[in-house]
VEXDOFI-282370 format. One record per residue (C-alpha): residue in three letters; residue number from 1; y, z, x. Coordinates in pm, whole numbers, plus 50000, padded with zeros to 5 digits. Layout:
<nodes>
r: Ala | k: NUM | y: Y | z: Z | x: X
...
</nodes>
This chain:
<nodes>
r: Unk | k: 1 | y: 50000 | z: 50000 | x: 50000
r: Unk | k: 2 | y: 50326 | z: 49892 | x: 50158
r: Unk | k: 3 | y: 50623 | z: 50184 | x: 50123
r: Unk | k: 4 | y: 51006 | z: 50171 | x: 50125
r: Unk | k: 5 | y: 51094 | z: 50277 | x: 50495
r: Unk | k: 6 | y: 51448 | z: 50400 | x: 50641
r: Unk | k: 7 | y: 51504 | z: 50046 | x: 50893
r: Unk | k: 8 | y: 51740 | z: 50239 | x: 51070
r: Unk | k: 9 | y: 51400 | z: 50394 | x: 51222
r: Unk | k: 10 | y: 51268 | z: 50091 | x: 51376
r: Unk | k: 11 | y: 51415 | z: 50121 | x: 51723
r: Unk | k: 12 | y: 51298 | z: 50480 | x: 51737
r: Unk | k: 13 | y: 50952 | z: 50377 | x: 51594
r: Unk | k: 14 | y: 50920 | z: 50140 | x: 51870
r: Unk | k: 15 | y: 51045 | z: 50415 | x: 52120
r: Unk | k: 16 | y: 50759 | z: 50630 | x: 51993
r: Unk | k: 17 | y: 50505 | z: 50387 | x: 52031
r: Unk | k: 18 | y: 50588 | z: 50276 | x: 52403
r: Unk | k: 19 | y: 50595 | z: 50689 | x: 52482
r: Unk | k: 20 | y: 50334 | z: 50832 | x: 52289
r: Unk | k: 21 | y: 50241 | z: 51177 | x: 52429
r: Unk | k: 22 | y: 49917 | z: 51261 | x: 52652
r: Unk | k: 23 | y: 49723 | z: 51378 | x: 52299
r: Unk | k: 24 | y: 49835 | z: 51061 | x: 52121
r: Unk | k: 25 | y: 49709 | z: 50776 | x: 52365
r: Unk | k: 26 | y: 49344 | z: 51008 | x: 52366
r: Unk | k: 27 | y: 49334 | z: 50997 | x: 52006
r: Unk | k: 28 | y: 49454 | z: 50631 | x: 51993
r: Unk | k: 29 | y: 49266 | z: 50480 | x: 52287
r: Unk | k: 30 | y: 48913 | z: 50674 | x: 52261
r: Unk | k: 31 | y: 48881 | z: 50716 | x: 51918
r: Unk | k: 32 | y: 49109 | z: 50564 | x: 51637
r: Unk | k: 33 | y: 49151 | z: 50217 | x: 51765
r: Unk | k: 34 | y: 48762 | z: 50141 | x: 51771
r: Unk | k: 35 | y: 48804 | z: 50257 | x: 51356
r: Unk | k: 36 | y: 48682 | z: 49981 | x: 51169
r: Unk | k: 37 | y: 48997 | z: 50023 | x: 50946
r: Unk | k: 38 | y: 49374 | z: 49941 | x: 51055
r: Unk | k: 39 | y: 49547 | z: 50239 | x: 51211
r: Unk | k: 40 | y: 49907 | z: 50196 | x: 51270
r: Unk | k: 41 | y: 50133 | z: 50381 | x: 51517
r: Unk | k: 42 | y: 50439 | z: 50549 | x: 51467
r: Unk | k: 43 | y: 50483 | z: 50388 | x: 51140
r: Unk | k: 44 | y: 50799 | z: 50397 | x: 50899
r: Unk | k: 45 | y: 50714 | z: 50551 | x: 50548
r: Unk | k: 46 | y: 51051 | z: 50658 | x: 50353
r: Unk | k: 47 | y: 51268 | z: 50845 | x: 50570
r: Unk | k: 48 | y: 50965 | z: 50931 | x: 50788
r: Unk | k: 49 | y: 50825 | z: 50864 | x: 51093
r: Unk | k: 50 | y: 50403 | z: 50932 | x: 51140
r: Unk | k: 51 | y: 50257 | z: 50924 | x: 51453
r: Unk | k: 52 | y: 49985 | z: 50753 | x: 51287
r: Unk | k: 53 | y: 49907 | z: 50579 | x: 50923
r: Unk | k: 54 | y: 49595 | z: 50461 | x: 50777
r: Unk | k: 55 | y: 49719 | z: 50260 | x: 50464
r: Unk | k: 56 | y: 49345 | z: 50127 | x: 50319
r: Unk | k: 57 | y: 49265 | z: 50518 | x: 50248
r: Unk | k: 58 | y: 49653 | z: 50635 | x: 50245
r: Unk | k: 59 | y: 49651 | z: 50891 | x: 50501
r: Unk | k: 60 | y: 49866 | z: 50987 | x: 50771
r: Unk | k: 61 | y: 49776 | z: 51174 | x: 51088
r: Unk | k: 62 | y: 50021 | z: 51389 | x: 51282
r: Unk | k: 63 | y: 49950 | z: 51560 | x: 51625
r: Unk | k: 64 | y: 50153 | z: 51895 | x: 51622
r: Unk | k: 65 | y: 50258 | z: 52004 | x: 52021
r: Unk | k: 66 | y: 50428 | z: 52337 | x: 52063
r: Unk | k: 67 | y: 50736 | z: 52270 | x: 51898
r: Unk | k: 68 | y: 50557 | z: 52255 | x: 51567
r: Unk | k: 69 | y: 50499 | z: 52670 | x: 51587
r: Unk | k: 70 | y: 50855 | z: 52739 | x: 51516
r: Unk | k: 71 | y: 50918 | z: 52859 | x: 51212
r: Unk | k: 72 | y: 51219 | z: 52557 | x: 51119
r: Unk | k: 73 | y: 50970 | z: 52301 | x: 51207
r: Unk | k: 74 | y: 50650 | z: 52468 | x: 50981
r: Unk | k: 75 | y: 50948 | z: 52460 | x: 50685
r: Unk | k: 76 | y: 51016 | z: 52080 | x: 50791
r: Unk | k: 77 | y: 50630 | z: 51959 | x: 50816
r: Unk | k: 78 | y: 50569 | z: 52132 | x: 50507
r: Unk | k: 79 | y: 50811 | z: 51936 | x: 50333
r: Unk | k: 80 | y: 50760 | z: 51634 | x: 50553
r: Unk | k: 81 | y: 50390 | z: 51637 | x: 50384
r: Unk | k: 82 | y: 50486 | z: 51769 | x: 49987
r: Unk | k: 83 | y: 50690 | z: 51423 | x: 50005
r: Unk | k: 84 | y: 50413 | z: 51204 | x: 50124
r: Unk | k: 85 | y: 50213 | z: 51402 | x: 49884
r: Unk | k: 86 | y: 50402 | z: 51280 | x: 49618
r: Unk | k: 87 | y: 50359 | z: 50912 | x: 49776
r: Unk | k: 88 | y: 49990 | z: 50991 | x: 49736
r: Unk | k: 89 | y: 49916 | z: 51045 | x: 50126
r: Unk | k: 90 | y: 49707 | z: 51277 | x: 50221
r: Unk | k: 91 | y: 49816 | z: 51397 | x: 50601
r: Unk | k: 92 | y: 49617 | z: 51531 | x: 50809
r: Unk | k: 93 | y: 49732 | z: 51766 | x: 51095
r: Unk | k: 94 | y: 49575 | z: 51843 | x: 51446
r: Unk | k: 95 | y: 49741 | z: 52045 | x: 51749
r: Unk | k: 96 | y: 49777 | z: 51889 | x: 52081
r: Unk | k: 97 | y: 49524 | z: 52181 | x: 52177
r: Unk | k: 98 | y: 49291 | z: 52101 | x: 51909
r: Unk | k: 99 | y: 49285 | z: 51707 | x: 52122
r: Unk | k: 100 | y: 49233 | z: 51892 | x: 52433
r: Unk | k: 101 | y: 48979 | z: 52141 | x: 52357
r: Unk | k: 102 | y: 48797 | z: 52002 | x: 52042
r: Unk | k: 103 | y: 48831 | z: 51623 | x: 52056
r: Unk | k: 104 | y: 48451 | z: 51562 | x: 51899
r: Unk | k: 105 | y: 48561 | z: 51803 | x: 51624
r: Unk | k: 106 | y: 48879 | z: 51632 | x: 51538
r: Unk | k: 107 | y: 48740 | z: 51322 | x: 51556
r: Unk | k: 108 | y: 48461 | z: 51445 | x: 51315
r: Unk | k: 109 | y: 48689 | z: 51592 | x: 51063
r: Unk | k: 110 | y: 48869 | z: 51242 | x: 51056
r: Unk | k: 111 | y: 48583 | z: 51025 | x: 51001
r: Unk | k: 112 | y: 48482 | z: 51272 | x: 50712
r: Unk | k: 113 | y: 48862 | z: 51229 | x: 50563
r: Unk | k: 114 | y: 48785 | z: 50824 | x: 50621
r: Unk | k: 115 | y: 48418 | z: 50850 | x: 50429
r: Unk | k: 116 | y: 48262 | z: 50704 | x: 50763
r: Unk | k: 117 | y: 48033 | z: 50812 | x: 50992
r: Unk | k: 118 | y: 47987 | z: 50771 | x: 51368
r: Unk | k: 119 | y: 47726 | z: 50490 | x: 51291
r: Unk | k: 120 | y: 48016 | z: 50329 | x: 51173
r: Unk | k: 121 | y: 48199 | z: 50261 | x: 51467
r: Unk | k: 122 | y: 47919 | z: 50061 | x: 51649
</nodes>
């Protein structure tokens, strides 16, 4: 489903996708881009930016670092997520530590989210 999106976000969305963090080219590079589904980076839904978007099941997924922990920010994401709610996204949320320490895990709660399987990646 395509979405209204803020253009004066592209530039930045570009930005984001030339500098992803450490967590984000792991997840991207070892696990999401093999999906046999399209995954988009950095993508431009309303006045949002997601670090990643999977429109054929309309979820989002958004690695958290450190800065998500304060307070402000928790208020933000919460309401960064009740509006894609309303969009009828479902996002999903992982912590850069979760990437570090628990990749398999992560990558097992996301194929579960997807309806896949690891069978159906080869």
């Amino acid at each position: 489903m395509k979405y209204n999106y803020n253009k004066t976000y592209v530039p930045l969305a570009q930005q984001l996708r030339k500098e992803m963090t450490p967590e984000e080219k792991h997840l991207w590079y070892d696990f999401l881009k093999k999906l046999p589904c399209t995954v988009n980076r950095q993508k431009n839904i309303g006045n949002f930016i997601v670090d990643f978007y999977i429109a054929s099941k309309n979820i989002v997924i958004e690695i958290d670092g450190r800065q998500h922990d304060m307070p402000e920010n928790n208020e933000k994401d919460s309401e960064r997520d009740f509006e894609l709610s309303k969009l009828g996204i479902k996002v999903l949320r992982y912590t850069n530590k979760s990437i570090n320490k628990n990749f398999s895990d992560v990558c097992d709660d996301i194929l579960t989210h997807l309806g896949l399987t690891w069978d159906d990646l080869k």
